[in-house]
N, C-alpha and C positions, 0 to 999 in steps of 0.2 A: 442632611443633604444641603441644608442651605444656610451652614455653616460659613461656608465663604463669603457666600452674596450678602451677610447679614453683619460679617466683617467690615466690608465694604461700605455698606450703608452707615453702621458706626461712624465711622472716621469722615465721612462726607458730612451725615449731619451734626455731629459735634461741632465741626467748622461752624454751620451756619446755627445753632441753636442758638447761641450768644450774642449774636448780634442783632442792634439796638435799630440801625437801618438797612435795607437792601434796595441797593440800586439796580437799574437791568443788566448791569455788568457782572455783577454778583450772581443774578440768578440765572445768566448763563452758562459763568467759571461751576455752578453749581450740577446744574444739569447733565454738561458736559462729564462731570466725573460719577453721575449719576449713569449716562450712558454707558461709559465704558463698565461700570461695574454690572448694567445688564447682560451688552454683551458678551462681558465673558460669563458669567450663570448661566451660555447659552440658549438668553430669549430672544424670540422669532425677530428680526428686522422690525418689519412694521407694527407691532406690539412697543417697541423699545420707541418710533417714533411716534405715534399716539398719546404714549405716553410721557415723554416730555413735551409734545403739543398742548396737554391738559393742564399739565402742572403750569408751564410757562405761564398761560391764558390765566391762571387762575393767582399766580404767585407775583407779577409784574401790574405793579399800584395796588399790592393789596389791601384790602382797608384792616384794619388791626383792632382785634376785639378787645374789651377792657384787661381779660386775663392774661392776654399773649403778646409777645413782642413781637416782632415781624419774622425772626426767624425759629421762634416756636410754632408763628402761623404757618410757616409752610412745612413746618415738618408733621403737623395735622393734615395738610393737604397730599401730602407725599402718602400719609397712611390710608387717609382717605379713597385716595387715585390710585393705589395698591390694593385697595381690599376691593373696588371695582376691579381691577385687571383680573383678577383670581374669582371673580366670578358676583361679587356684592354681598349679596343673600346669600343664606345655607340652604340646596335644594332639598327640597322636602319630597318622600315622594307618596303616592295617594293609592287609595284601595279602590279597587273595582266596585259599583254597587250590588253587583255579583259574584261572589265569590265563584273561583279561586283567580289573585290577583297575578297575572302571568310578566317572569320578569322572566327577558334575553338577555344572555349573556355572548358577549361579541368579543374578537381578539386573536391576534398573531399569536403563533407557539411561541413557549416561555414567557408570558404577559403575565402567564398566574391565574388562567381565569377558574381552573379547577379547585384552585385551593380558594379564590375571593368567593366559588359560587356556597364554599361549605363558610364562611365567616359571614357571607350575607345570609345564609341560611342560620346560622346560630343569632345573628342579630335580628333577624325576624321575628326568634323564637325570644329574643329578650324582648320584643316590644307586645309581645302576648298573643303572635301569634303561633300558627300550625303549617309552617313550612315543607314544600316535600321538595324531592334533587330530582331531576332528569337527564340521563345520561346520555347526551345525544353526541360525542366527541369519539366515534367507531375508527378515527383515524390511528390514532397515537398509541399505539400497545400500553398496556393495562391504565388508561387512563380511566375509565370506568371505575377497575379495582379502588384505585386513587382514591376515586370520590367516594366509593362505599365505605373506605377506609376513614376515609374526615369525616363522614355523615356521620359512622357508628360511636365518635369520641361524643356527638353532642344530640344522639338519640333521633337523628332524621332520614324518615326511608328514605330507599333511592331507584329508581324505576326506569331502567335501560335492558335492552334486547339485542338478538345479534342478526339486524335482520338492517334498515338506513336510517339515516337520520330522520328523514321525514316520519317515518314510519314511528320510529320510537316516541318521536314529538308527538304525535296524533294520538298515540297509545298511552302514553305519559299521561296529557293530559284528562283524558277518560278518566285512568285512573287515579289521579289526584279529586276528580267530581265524585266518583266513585265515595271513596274513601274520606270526603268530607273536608280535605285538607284545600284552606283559604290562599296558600299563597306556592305557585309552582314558580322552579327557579333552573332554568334550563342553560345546560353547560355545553356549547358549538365545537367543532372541532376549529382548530386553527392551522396557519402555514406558518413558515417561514419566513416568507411573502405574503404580500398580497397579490390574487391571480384573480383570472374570471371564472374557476373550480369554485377556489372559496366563497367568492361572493356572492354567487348562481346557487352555493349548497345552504348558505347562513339564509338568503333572502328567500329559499323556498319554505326551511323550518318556520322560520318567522312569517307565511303567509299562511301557518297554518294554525301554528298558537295566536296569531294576531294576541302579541303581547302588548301590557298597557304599559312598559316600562322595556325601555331596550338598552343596556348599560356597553359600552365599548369598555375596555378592560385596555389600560395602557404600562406598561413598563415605566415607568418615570426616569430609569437609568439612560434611557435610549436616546433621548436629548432630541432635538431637532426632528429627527424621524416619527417622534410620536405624532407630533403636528400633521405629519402629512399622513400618518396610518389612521389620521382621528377625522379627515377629510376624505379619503378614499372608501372610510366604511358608510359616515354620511351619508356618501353621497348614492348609496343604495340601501339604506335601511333606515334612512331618519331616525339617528340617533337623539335617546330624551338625556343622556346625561352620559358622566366618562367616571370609571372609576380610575383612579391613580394607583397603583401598585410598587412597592420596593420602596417609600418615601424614608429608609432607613436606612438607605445606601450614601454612596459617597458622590453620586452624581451633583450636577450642579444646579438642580431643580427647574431647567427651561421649561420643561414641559408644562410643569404648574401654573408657568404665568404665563403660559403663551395658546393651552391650548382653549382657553374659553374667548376671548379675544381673536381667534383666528376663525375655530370653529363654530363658535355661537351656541356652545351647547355645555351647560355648566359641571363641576367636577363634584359629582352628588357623592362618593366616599373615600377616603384614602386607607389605602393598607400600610402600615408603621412595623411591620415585624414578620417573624416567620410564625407564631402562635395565632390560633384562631381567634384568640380573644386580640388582636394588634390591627382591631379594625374599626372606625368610628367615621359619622358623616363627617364631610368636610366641612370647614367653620371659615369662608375666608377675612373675615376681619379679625379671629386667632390669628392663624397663619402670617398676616401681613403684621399683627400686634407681634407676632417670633422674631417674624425675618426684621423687623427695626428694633431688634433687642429690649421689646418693650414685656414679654412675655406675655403668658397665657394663664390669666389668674383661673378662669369660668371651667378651664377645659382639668387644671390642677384638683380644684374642689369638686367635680364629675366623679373625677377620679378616685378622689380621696374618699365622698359619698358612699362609691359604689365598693372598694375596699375595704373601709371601717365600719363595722355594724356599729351602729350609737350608743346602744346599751354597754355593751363590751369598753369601747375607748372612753364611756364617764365613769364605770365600775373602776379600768386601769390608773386612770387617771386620779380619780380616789388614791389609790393604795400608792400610786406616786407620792402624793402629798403626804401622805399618811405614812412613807418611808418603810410600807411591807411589798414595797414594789420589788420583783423578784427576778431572775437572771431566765426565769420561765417563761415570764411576762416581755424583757423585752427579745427574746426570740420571736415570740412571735408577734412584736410589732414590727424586727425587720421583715420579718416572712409578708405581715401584709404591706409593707414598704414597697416590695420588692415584685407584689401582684401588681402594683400600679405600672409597672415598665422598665427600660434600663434607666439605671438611677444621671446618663445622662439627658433623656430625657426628660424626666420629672425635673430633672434639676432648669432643663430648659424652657420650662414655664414660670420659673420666679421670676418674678421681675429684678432685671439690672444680675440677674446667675450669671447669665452667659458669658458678661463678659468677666466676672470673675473666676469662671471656671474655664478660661484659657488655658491651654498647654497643661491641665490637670489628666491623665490617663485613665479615662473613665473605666476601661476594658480591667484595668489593675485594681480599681475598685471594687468591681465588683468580685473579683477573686479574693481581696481581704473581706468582703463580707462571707464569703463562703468558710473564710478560717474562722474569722467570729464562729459561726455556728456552729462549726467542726470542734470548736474547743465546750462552745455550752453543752455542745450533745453529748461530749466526752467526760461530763459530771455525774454526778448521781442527782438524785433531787435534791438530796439534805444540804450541796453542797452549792445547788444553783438557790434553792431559799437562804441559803446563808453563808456567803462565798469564803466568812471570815474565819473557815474552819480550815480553808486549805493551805496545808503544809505545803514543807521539802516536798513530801514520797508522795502528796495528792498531786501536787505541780507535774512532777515526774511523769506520774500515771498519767495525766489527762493531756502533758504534750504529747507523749507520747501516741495514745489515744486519739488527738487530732494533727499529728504532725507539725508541729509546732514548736516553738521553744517557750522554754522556763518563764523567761523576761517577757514573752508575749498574754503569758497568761497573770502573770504579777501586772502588766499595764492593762489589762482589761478589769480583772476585779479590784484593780484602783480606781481608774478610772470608775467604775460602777456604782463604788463605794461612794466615793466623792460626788457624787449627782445623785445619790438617793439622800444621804446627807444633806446635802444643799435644800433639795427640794421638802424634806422634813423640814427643815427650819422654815424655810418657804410657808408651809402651811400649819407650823407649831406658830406662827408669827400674827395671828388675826385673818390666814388666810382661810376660802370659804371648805377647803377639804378638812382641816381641822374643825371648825367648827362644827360640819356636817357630820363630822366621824361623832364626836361630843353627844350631839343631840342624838346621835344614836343608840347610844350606850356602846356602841363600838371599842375595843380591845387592841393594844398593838401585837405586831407579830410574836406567834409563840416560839420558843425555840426548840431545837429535834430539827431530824431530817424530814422530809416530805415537803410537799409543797401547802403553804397556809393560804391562798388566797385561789380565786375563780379566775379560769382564764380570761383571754382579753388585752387586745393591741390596747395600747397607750396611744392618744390620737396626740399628730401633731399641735403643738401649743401654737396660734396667730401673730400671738407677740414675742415670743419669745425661741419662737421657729425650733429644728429639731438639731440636736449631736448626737451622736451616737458616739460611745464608750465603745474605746479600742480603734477607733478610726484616729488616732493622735500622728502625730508629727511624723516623717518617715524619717527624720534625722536623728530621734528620741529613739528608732529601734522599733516605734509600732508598726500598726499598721499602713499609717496613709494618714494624710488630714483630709477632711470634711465638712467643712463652716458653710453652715444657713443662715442666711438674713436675720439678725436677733440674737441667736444663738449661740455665739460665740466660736474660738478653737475648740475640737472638743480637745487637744492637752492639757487645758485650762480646766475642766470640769473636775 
C-alpha cells in the first residue's frame, strides 16, 4: 500500500541525507516536495500541514548531535514526526478485572468487520485467552453463517439468534458468563452509509454490553472517506481505537496517517491479507521505519520466531553443515518461508529490500516457488536424499510429474548440489557444525533411497541471509532470481 508514498520519500530524503549544512531554504525546497508526496498518498489537509509545522520547528537551526550531520538529523526527525502521526505508541488493549472482557466491533458494509471479528478472536486465543463471537449483524444475508464459518477454522463458539440485535447482544453476553468464556467479541451490522438507523442500532447494542473496548473497523482502500466514517462513529460511540483493514491493497495509505491525527483515537490492529492469521497490532514506529525504506527488522524476527521452531532450524541447520542436508529439508524450509507471508512482504522488512526489489514481480515469484515444490514433490525419497541419482528417464518422469521442463529440473538439483557442497566445506573447514557432528560420534549421510535425516526448516543464516536453489536468473532458463542481503545471486550458489 504504501509502496508509492515510500518511493517518494526515497528520493526526497536521499537529496537531503548528504548534506553537510541546511540552510532555511533547503528545508523548505525540502518540505515542500515532502508535501506533495503526502498529498498525493491522499493524507487529510491538515495532518499534511501539522506536519510540516513540526518538522520545520524542529529542523530550522537544528543543533547537530555528534553522530549525525545536519541532514541525517532531520531525516531522524522526519521518522520521528511520522511515527507520532501514525499514532507514537503501540495501543495495548487491557482486560476487564472481571471477566468477560467485551470488545465492539463498529463499521460500514465491506470494512471487513466479520472476518477482523474472527482474526481478533483467533488472536485472543494466541495470547491465552478463551474468546467467544457474537453474531449481532441480522442485517446482511448469511452474514452469521460467515462468522460460524471463520469461528469453526480456529475452534471459537458463536452465539447469535434470529430474534434483534439488542436482544442477541444481551443474550450473548449471559452466555459467554455462563459458559466461562473471558473475552466476548461482538460483530454490528453495518450500511452502506452512514444513517441515523445505523448509529440509533450500533449505539443501543453498545449500551447494553457497555463494552470496555469499542474497535471502528476501517477499509484503508477508501482514502479520505475513512477519516470522516471514523469521525461520524466517534461521535456516538466514543470510539477506544480503529482497526485498519485491506493494508495489502494497492490504495495509497491516507487513511493510516491521517486518521489518528484527525480522529484522536489510535490504530490499535492492521489486517495485511485475506488469511486469519494476516492480522497483528499496529507498530507505528515499524510502519513509519517501512514507509522511509528503512524496514522492519523487530516485526521480521516475530515472524520468523513464530514460524521456525528452534529445535527443528539448529537440528537443520546441522545437517546443512554437515552436507546430509536433503531436497526434504529444504521443502519445508520454503513451506515455513512461506507461513511468514507474501514473500513481498517479508522481503519488505529487510532493511535497504525495498529498494532493491524494484520492478521485481513479486506475484511471479511466488508461482516459481510453487514449481519448486511441484518438482520436489514429484521425486521419490531416494531421489530428494540423493538427487545425484536422477537420470534422462528420472528428469522425464518428474517434469513431467510437476509440469516442468528437463532444464528446470537439471538447474535445481545443481543449484542444490552446489550449496550443500559449499556449505560442507563451510563446516568440514573448523566450523562449529563439524566439529559438533565430531564430538558426537556422528556419521555422514548413508546412501539408498529413503530419507536419513529428521525433519526440520533450516533457519535463515543473519549473516549470510538466505537463496534459495532454483530461484536463478530468468535469462539462465530458471526460475526467477532472488538475492537477500549477504546471500549472494542464488545462480552463483
Amino acid at each position: 500500500m504504501f509502496e508509492s508514498l515510500s518511493s517518494r520519500f526515497e528520493g526526497v530524503l536521499k537529496r537531503i541525507r548528504g548534506k553537510g549544512r541546511l540552510g532555511p531554504e533547503d528545508v523548505e525546497e525540502f518540505l515542500g516536495e515532502l508535501r506533495v508526496a503526502l498529498l498525493e498518498a491522499d493524507v487529510h489537509l491538515s495532518v499534511v500541514r501539522d506536519f510540516q509545522d513540526r518538522i520545520r520547528e524542529r529542523a530550522v537551526g537544528v543543533e547537530v548531535s555528534g553522530a549525525l550531520n545536519p541532514g541525517q538529523q532531520v531525516v531522524k526527525i522526519v521518522l520521528e514526526e511520522l511515527t507520532g502521526v501514525l499514532g507514537g505508541e503501540t495501543h495495548r488493549l487491557t482486560y476487564a478485572s472481571r471477566p468477560p472482557t467485551v470488545v465492539l466491533l463498529a463499521g460500514l458494509q465491506g470494512s471487513g468487520k466479520t472476518t477482523t471479528a474472527a482474526k481478533l478472536a483467533r488472536w485472543f486465543k494466541a495470547q491465552g485467552r478463551n474468546p467467544m463471537l457474537i453474531g449481532a449483524d441480522l442485517q446482511r444475508p448469511a452474514a452469521v453463517e460467515q462468522l460460524r464459518t471463520l469461528a469453526a477454522r480456529i475452534d471459537v463458539p458463536v452465539f447469535s439468534e434470529a430474534t434483534d440485535p439488542v436482544s442477541v447482544a444481551r443474550a450473548g453476553l449471559a452466555e459467554a458468563r455462563s459458559l466461562g468464556r473471558d473475552v466476548v467479541i461482538c460483530d454490528t451490522a453495518g450500511r452502506l452509509a452512514i444513517d441515523d438507523d445505523l448509529m440509533a442500532e450500533v449505539a443501543d447494542v453498545a449500551a447494553v454490553l457497555e463494552p470496555h473496548h469499542t474497535l471502528l473497523v476501517i477499509d484503508a482502500m477508501i482514502g479520505q472517506d475513512a477519516v470522516n466514517t471514523a469521525e461520524a462513529f466517534h461521535a456516538r460511540l466514543s470510539l477506544d481505537a480503529v482497526v485498519l483493514t485491506k493494508l495489502d491493497g494497492d490504495a495509497r495509505g491516507g487513511a493510516a496517517l491521517s486518521v489518528k491525527e484527525v480522529v484522536g483515537r489510535p490504530i490499535a490492529f492492521a489486517s495485511t491479507g485475506e488469511a486469519l492469521e494476516d492480522f497483528e497490532p499496529f507498530h507505528p514506529d515499524r510502519l513509519a521505519s517501512r514507509i522511509l525504506g528503512m524496514g522492519d527488522v523487530e516485526t521480521l524476527i516475530e515472524k520468523a520466531e513464530e514460524t521456525f521452531d528452534q529445535a527443528e532450524a539448529e537440528a537443520a541447520a546441522q545437517r546443512l553443515m554437515d552436507g546430509t542436508f536433503t531436497l526434504d529439508d529444504f521443502l519445508e524450509q520454503l513451506k515455513a518461508l512461506r507461513k511468514m507471508g507474501p514473500l513481498s512482504n517479508v522481503m519488505g522488512m529487510v532493511p535497504g529490500m525495498a529498494q532493491q526489489m524494484k520492478g521485481v514481480e513479486t506475484e511471479v515469484d511466488e508461482r516459481r516457488i510453487d514449481r519448486i515444490e511441484g518438482i520436489i514433490h514429484s521425486m521419490t525419497p531416494g531421489e530428494r536424499t540423493d538427487p545425484d541419482v536422477i537420470d534422462g528417464s528420472r528428469r522425464a518422469r518428474i517434469a513431467a510429474g510437476s509440469g516442468t521442463q528437463p532444464n528446470e529440473i537439471n538447474q535445481l538439483v545443481r543449484q542444490f548440489r552446489e550449496m550443500r557442497k559449499m556449505m560442507k566445506q563451510m563446516g568440514g573447514s573448523g566450523g562449529p557444525g563439524r566439529r559438533g557432528r565430531k564430538a558426537k560420534g556422528g556419521k555422514g549421510r548413508k546412501g539408498g533411497g529413503g530419507r536419513t535425516t529428521a525433519r526440520g526448516p533450516a533457519p535463515i543464516d543473519k549473516k549470510k541471509g538466505l537463496s534459495l536453489p532454483g530461484l536463478g536468473d530468468p535469462a539462465g532458463g530458471g526460475f526467477g532470481g532472488l538475492d537477500l542481503p549477504g546471500g549472494g545471486p542464488t545462480d552463483r550458489m
